[in-house]
N, C-alpha and C positions, 0 to 999 in steps of 0.2 A: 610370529607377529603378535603384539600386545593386542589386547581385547579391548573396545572402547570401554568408557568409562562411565557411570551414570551421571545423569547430572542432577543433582539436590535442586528442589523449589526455590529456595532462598537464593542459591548462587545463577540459577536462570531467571528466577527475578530481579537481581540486582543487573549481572551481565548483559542482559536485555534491555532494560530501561538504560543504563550507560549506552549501549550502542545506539537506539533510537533516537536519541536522544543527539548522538554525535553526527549521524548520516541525514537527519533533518536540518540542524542549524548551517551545516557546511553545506550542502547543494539544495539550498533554500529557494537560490533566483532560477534554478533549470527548471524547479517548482513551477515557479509562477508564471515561466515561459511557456509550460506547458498549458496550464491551465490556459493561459490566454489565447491560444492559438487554436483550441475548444469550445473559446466561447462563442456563442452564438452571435454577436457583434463586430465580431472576427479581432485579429491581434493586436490591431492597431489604437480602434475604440476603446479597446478591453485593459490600455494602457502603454502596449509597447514592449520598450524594453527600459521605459520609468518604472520608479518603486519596487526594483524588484524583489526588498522584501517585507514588502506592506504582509502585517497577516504573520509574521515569524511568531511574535509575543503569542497567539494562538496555536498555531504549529507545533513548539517550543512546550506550552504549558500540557499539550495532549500526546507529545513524543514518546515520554520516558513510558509513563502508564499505560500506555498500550503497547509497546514495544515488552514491554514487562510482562505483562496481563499474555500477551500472544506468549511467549516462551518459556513461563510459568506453567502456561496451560501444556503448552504442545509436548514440554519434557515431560511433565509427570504423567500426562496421556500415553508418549511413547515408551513409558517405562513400565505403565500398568497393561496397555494392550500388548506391549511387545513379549511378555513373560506369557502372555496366554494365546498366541499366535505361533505356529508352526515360523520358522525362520526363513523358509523360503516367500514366505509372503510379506517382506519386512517394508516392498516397496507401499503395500497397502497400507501396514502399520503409519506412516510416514503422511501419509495422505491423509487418511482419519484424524489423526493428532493432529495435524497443522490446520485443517477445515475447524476442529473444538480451539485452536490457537485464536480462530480468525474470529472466529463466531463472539468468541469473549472479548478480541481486541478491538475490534466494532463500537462495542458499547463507549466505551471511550473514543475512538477515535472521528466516530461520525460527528460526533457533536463539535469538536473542532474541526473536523472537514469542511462542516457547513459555514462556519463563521468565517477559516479561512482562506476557502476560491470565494468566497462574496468580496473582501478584503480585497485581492489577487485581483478577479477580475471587475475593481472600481465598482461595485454598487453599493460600498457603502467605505467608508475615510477612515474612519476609527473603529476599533475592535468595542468599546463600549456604544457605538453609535451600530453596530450591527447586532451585538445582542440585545440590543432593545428594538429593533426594527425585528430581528426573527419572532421576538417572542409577544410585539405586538402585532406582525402579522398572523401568526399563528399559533401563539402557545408555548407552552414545554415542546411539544411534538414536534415543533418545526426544527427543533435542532436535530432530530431524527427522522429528515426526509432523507430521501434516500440509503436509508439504512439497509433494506435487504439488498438492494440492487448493487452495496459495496461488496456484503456479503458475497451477492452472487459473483460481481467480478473477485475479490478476493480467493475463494477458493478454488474457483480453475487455476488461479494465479499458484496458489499456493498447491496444488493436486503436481501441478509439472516441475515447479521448483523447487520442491525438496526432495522427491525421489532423484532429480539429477544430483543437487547438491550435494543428499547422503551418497548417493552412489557414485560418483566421482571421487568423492573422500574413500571410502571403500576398497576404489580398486586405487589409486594413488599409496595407499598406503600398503596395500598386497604389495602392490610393485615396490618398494622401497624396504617393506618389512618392517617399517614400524608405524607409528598413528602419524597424521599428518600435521604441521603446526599450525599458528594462528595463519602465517603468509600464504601457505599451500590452500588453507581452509577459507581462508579470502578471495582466491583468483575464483576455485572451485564454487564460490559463492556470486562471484560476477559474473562469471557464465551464466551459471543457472538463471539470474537475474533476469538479463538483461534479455535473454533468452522468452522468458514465461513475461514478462514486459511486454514486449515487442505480439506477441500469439495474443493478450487479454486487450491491447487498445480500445477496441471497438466497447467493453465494458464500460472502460473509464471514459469512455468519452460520456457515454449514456449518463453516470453517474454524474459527470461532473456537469450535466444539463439540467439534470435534476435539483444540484441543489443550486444551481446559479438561481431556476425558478421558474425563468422565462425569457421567450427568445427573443430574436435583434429586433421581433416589433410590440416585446411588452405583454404578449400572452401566454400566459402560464400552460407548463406543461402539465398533463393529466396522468401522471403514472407511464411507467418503465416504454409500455408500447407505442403508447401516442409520442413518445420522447422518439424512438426508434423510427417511426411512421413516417415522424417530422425533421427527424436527422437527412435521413434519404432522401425525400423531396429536397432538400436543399441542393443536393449534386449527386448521389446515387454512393454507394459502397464506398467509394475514396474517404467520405465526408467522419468515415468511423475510424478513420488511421488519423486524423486530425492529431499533430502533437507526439506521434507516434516517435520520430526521433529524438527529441527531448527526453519523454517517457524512457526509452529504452538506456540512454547513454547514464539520467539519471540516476535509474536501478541499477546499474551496470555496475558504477561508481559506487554506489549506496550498496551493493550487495559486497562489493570488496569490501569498504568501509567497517558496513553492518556484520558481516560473519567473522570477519577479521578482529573487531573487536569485542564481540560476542565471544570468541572463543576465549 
């Protein structure tokens, strides 16, 4: 069997920013279905199934660079840990490098997160009439609310979904006897997807309450707990799967998409 292959900075920056960038414009409206079905207003208020890609031009402009930024980081992490790690522990390897992925792609991608579930779910029309509503309600910072709480759901997300995905490709390719291709490397990417998707919901719901702001009666959330506190009073544990199908089918899509054209 051939041996994988490293991946260069450059070509997992480039390869990454192209697929981000592909798997966001094309399942843009399952986006905003999701989001709405999240927000505290519930779906209907939050807009429906109008507009559903109010908020892309944001999306769109934060895709490629963090999709870049995550696969820049995670290759050359998994190529410097991986040389100084015993090989039986490569699922850890895998894990590490995709949480320093997450950590950098954050930086980037929160600040369009924020701007577009406000977009998504109607509290604000226009993408220049929400950056100046963020940053006169709150500053610079406010486009970095919720920034650790993506973190935190990102990297469970990212801890389950890439040790499947690496390891599916792994044994697919044992079993075949040679490395797998982009279509092989796509399915194995849906899985894992839709999979670590579906397990992290209760995250993104949290997150995506946080940067909406505040709930269906206009008071601001106070940080990750009181979001969580105020989540459940509303109907009890269900109320954190909100969206959860959409979420999943999304990623599902977006992870063939996303590793299929990544490779």
């Amino acid at each position: 069997m051939s041996t994988p292959k490293e991946t260069s900075f450059v070509v997992a920056l480039l390869s990454g920013g192209c697929a981000g960038t592909s798997v966001d414009v094309a399942l843009y409206p399952i986006d905003t279905i999701k989001t709405r079905l999240q927000a505290p207003q519930g779906f209907l208020k939050a807009g429906g199934f109008k507009g559903v890609y109010r908020g892309l031009g944001s999306a769109a402009l934060g895709s490629a660079p963090g999709a870049a930024l995550f696969f820049s980081t995670y290759e050359t992490s998994k190529n410097i840990i991986g040389k100084m790690v015993d090989p039986k522990y490569e699922s850890g390897v895998y894990m590490v490098s995709s949480s320093f992925g997450e950590v950098a792609a954050c930086l980037v991608r929160v600040p369009t997160e924020n701007v577009k579930q406000k977009l998504q779910a109607g509290v604000y029309n226009k993408t220049g009439e929400a950056v100046s509503g963020i940053l006169k309600e709150m500053g610079p910072r406010g486009f970095y609310v919720g920034y650790l709480t993506t973190v935190a759901r990102e990297i469970p997300f990212s801890f389950i979904q890439f040790p499947i995905y690496e390891g599916l490709k792994k044994k697919w390719s044992a079993y075949q006897g040679e490395q797998v291709g982009p279509l092989q490397s796509s399915l194995c990417g849906s899985f894992a997807g839709g999979f670590s998707a579906a397990v992290t919901t209760p995250l993104d719901v949290v997150k995506t309450r946080l940067m909406l702001g505040k709930d269906a009666e206009g008071v601001a959330y106070k940080g990750a707990m009181d979001t969580v506190t105020r989540i459940y009073a509303e109907g009890g544990a269900g109320r954190f799967f909100l969206g959860v199908g959409p979420r999943t089918m999304w990623i599902s899509i977006g992870g063939c998409v996303f590793f299929g054209a990544y490779e």
